[in-house]
C-alpha positions as CSV (number, residue, x, y, z in Angstrom):
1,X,34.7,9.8,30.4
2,X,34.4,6.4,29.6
3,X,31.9,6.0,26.9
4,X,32.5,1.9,25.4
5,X,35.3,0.2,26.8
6,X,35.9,-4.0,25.7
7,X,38.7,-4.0,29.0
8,X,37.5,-1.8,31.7
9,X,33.6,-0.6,32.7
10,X,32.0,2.6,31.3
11,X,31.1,5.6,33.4
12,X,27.7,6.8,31.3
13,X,24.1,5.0,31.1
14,X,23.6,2.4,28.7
15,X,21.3,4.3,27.2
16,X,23.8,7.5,27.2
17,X,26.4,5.3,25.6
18,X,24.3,3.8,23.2
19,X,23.1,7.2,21.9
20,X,27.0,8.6,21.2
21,X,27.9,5.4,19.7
22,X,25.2,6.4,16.9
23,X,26.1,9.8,16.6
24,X,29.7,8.7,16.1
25,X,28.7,5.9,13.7
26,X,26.8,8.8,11.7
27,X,29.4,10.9,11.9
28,X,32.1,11.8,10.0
29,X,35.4,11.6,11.9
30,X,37.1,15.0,12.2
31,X,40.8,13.2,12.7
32,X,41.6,9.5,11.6
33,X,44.6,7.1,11.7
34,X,43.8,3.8,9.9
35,X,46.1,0.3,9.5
36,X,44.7,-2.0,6.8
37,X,44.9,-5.9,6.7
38,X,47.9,-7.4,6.8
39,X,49.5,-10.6,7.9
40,X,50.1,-10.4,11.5
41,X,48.4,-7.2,12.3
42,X,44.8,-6.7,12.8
43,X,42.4,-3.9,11.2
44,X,42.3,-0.6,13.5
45,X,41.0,2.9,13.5
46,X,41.9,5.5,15.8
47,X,39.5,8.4,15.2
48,X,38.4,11.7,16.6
49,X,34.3,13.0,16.9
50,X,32.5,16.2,17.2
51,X,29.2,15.5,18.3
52,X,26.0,17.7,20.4
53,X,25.8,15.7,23.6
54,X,22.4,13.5,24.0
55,X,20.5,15.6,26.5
56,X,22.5,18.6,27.2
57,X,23.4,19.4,23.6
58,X,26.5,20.6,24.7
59,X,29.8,20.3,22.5
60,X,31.6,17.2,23.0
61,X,34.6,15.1,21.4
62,X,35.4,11.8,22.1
63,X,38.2,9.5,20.5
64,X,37.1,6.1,18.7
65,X,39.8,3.1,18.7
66,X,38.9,-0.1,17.4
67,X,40.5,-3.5,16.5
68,X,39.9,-6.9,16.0
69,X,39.3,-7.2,19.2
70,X,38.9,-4.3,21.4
71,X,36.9,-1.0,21.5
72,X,37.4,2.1,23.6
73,X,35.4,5.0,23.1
74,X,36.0,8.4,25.3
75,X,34.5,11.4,25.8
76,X,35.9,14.9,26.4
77,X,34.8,18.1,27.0
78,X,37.2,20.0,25.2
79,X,38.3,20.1,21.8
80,X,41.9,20.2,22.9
81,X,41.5,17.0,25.7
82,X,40.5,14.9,22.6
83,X,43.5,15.9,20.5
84,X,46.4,15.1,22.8
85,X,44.4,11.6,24.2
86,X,44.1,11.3,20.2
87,X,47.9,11.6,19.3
88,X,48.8,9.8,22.3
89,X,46.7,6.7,21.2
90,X,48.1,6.9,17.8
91,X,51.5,6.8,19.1
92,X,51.5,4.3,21.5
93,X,49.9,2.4,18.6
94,X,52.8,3.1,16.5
95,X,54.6,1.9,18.9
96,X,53.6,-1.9,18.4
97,X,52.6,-2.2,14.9
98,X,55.1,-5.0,14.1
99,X,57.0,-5.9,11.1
100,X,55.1,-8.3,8.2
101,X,55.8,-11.8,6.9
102,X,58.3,-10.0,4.9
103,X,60.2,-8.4,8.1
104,X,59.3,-4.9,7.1
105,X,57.9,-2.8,9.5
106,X,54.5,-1.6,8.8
107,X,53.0,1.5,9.0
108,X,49.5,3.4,9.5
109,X,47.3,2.9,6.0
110,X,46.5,7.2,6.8
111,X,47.2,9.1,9.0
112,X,47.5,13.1,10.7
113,X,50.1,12.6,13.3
114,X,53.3,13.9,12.7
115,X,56.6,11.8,13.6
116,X,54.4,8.1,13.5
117,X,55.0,6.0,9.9
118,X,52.6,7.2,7.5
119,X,52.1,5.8,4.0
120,X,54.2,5.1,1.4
121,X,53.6,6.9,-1.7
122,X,53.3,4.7,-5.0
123,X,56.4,2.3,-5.3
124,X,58.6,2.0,-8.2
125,X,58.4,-0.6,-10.6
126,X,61.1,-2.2,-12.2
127,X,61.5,-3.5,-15.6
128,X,63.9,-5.1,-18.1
129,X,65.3,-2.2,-19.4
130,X,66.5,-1.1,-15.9
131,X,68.1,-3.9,-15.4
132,X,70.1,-3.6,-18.8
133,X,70.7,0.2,-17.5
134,X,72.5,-1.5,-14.5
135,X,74.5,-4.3,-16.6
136,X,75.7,-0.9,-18.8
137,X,76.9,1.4,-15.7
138,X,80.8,2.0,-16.1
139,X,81.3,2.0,-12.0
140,X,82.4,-1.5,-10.7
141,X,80.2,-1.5,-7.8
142,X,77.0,-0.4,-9.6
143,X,73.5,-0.3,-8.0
144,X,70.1,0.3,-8.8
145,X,68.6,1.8,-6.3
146,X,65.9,4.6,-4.9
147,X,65.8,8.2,-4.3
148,X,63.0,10.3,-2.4
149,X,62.9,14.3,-3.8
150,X,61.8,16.7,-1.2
151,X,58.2,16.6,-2.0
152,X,57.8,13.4,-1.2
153,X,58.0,11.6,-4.7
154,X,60.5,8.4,-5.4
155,X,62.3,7.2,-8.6
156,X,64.7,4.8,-9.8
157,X,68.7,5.7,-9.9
158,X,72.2,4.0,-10.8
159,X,75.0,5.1,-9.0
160,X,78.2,3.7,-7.2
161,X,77.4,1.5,-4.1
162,X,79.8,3.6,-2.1
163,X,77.2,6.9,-2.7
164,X,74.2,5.1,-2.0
165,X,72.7,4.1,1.5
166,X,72.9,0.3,1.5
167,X,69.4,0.2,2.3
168,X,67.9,1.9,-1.0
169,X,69.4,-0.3,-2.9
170,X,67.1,-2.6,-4.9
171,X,70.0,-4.5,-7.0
172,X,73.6,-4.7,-7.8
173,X,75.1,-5.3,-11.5
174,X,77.3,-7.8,-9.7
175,X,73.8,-9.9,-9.1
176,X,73.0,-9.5,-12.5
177,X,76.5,-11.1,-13.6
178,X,76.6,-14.1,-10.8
179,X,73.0,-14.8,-12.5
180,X,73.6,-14.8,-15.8
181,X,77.6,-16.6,-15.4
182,X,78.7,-13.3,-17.0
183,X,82.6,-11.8,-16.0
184,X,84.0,-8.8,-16.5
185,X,87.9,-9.2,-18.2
186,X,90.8,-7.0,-18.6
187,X,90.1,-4.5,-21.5
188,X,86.4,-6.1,-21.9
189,X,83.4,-4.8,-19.7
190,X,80.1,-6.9,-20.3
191,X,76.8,-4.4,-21.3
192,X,73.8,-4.9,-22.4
193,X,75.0,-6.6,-25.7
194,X,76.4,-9.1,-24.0
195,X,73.3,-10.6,-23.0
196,X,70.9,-13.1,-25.3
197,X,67.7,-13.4,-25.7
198,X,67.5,-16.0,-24.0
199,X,68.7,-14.5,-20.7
200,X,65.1,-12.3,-20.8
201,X,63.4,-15.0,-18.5
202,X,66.9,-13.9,-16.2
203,X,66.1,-10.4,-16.3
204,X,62.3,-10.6,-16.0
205,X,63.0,-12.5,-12.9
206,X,65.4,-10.0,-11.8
207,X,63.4,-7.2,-12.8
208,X,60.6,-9.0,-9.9
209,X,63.0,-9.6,-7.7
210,X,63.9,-5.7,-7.6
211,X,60.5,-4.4,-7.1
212,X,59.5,-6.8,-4.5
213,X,62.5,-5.1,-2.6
214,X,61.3,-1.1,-3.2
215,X,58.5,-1.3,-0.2
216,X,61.3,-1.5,1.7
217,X,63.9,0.6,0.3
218,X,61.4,3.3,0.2
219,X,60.3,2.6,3.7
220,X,64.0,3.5,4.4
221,X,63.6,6.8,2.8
222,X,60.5,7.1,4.7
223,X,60.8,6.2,8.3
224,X,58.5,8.5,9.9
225,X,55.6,10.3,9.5
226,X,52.6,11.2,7.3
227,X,53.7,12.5,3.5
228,X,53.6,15.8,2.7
């Protein structure tokens, strides 16, 4: 049952309607999905109720979804109703998120539904000494880039590009060279010894450059689904 609806009419009394939208608003939700602000994408909520009917008093659930600019808010009569309607809202929502200025796709703030891109957990950073880690790796085609254990956490590896999905990798020691006008020579392999201190602006820079790419090397390792 139609409860608030921005794009089609309701199906209660004003009154009716006005009375679950402040139960709701009181409430707290018993299921939520939420996408933050973020260029191109407007702020939503997708959320579930349990609430005593005005009047009747009888159990009732009803799902909450709200953007910038639209509301629908229905009613069920069973908890069950509300929880597929729920999911199905969440994953047609999934559906159309987008990607960002950045072209990386984004993905529900929070959420409960299984199999729709959930968050991230916290993003590697990358410093200086990583990046001298990198310039000393004996394999030719060295990376640095990101792993994902099985309970969810991420870190920083260095490894042979030929072991390493392409899109975890955050940098290459071949980068590192071309920026600093550095060559490797027969019999003579550049490390970290090779590099001044003036060339720590470079590997600051570098350094930046390599965690701006981890959102979405970890969104790679990521690309469905709440954590956990």
């Amino acid at each position: 049952m139609v409860i608030v609806s921005s794009n089609a009419g309701t199906e209660v009394s004003a009154e009716y309607a006005e009375r679950v939208e402040a139960l709701v608003e009181a409430a707290a939700p018993a299921r939520e999905t939420v996408q933050g602000e973020s260029w191109k994408t407007c702020r939503l909520t997708i959320r579930l109720y349990a609430y005593a009917a005005p009047g009747s008093e009888a159990p009732r659930w009803a799902v909450d979804y709200s953007d910038d600019a639209s509301r629908e808010l229905t009613e069920y009569d069973s908890r069950e109703a509300a929880d597929l309607f729920y999911e199905k809202m969440v994953r047609e929502t999934a559906e159309h998120l987008g990607e960002d200025h950045d072209g990386i796709p984004v993905r529900f703030a929070s959420t409960d539904v299984e199999g729709v891109p959930g968050p991230l957990p916290e993003l590697p950073v990358v410093d200086t000494d990583d990046i001298r880690t990198l310039l000393d790796q004996v394999a030719e085609d060295a990376v640095l880039y990101v792993e994902r254990g099985e309970d969810g956490e991420v870190w920083l590896a260095f490894g042979p590009a030929a072991h390493v999905p392409p899109r975890t990798v955050l940098l290459t020691r071949y980068d590192i060279l071309e920026l600093l006008g550095l060559y490797d020579e027969h019999g003579s392999r550049i490390t970290r010894q090779d590099v001044d201190a003036d060339d720590d602006v470079f590997l600051e820079d570098l350094a930046g450059i390599a965690s701006e790419a981890a959102r979405a090397a970890v969104g790679a390792l990521f690309p469905a689904g709440p954590l956990g």
